[in-house]
C-alpha positions as CSV (number, residue, x, y, z in Angstrom):
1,X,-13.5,34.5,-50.6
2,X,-16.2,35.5,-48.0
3,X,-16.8,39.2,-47.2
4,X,-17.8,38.7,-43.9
5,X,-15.3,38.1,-41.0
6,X,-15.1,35.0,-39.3
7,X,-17.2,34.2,-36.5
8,X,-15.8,33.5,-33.0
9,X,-18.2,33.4,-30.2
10,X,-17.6,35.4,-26.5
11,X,-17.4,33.8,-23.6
12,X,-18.6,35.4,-20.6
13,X,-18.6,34.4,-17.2
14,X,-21.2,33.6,-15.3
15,X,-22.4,34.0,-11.7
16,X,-25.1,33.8,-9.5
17,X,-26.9,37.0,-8.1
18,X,-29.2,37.4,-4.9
19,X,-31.7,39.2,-6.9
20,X,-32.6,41.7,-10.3
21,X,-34.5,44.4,-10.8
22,X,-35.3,44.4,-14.9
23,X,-37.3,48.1,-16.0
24,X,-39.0,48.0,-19.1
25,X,-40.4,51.4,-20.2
26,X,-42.0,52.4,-23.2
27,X,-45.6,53.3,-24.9
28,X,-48.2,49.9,-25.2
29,X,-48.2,51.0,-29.0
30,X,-44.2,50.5,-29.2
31,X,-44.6,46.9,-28.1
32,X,-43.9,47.2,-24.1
33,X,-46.0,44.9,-23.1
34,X,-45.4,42.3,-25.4
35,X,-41.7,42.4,-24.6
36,X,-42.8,42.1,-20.4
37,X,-44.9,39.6,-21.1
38,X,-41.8,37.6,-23.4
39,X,-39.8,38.6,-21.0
40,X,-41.8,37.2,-18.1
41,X,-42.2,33.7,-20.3
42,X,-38.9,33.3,-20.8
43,X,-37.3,33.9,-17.7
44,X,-40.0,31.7,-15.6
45,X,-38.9,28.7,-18.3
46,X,-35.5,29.3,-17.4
47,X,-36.3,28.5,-14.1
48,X,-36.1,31.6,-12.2
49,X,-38.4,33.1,-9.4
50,X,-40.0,36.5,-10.5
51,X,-42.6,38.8,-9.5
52,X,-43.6,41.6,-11.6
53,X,-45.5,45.1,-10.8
54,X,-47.1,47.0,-13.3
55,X,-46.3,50.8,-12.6
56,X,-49.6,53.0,-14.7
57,X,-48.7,56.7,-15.9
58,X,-50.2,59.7,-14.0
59,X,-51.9,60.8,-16.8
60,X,-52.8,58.8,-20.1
61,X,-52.3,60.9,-23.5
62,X,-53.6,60.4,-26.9
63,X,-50.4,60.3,-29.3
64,X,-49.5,63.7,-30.5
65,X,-51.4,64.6,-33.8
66,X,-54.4,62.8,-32.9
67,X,-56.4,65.2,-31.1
68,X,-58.4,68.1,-32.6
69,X,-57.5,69.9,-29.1
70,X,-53.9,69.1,-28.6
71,X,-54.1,70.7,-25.2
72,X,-56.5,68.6,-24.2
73,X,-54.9,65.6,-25.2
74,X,-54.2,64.2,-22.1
75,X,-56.4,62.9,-18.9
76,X,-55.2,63.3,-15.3
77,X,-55.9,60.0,-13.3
């Protein structure tokens, strides 16, 4: 006897849209750009027109803990 239910697979339905807008947002240290750049892979092998736009902080910050001066931390572009 298995303990784990049976498996029975959605089924979604599909249609086309006009356009997407995908956001990713996160820290480069969490893996964000990684997952744009997979993201970007993937979805031009599938076939699909994109364009992307990078969008840069006002102000870059050390992570918190890492600065002798944590008020001075961060650096205004």
């Amino acid at each position: 006897m298995s303990a784990l239910p049976e498996y029975k697979p959605l089924r979604h339905e599909r249609r086309a849209l006009e356009s997407v807008v995908v956001r990713f947002a996160g820290d480069s240290g969490d893996g964000i750009q990684v997952s744009g750049t997979q993201f970007t892979q993937t979805t031009a092998l599938a076939g699909n027109d994109l364009a992307t736009f990078p969008d840069f902080p006002a102000e870059i910050c050390a992570p918190v803990g890492t600065c002798p001066d944590e008020e001075k931390r961060c650096a205004s572009l």
